[in-house]
Residue, then its C-alpha position, 0 to 999 in steps of 0.5 A: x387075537x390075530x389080525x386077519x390079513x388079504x384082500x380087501x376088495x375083489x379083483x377084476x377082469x379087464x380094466x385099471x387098478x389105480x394104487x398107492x394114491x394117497x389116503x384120502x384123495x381117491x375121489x380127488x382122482x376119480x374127479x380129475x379124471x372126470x369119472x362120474x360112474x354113468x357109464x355103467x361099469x363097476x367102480x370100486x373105490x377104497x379109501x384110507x386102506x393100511x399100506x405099509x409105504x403110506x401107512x394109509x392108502x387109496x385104491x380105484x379099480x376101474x373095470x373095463x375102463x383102460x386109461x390112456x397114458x395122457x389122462x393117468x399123468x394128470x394124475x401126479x399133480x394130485x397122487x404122485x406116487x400112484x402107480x397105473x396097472x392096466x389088467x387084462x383076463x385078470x393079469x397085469x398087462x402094464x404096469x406104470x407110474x405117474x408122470x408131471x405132464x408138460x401143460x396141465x389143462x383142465x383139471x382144476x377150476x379155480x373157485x373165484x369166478x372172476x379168475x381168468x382161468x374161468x373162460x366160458 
């Protein structure tokens, strides 16, 4: 019997693809992010989809929802190998990979409560 390949979720119009996010952490991202979906625009989240660089991967798609260089970076404490691709009428537009930011601010809160990161 043979395997059936394609796509697996539909392409959108307008918006960002987040790809090559590691198997597993792509609500991480979507929390980093600070991505909750009350906004009202589709979502669509796979997770541990097959990828032959990461044998399992996580893909996000975002529509229209265009991320700023600055919030894609915090990324790559969380998936450094994810790439960003901003699509427009269903063409890739841009196309960028993540990079460590200079200050890392709010992306984490540490769990102690009495951790001096936990201003209030």
């Amino acid at each position: 019997m043979e395997e059936e390949t394609g796509l697996i979720v539909t392409r959108i119009k307008n918006g960002t693809v987040i790809d090559h996010i590691d198997g597993g952490k792509g609500l991480h991202v979507l929390e980093a992010l600070e991505i909750d979906g009350k906004e009202g625009d589709v979502i669509t989240i796979a997770l541990n989809v097959p990828s032959g660089k990461l044998k399992k991967k996580d893909i996000i798609k975002l529509e229209n929802k265009f991320l700023e260089e600055d919030d894609t970076n915090k990324l790559a404490v969380i998936a450094p190998s994810s790439t960003i691709n901003i699509i427009k009428n269903f063409q890739l537009a841009e196309k960028r990979l993540v990079s460590l930011p200079d200050q890392i601010i709010r992306i984490f809160r540490c769990s102690n409560p009495a951790c001096i990161t936990n201003s209030k």
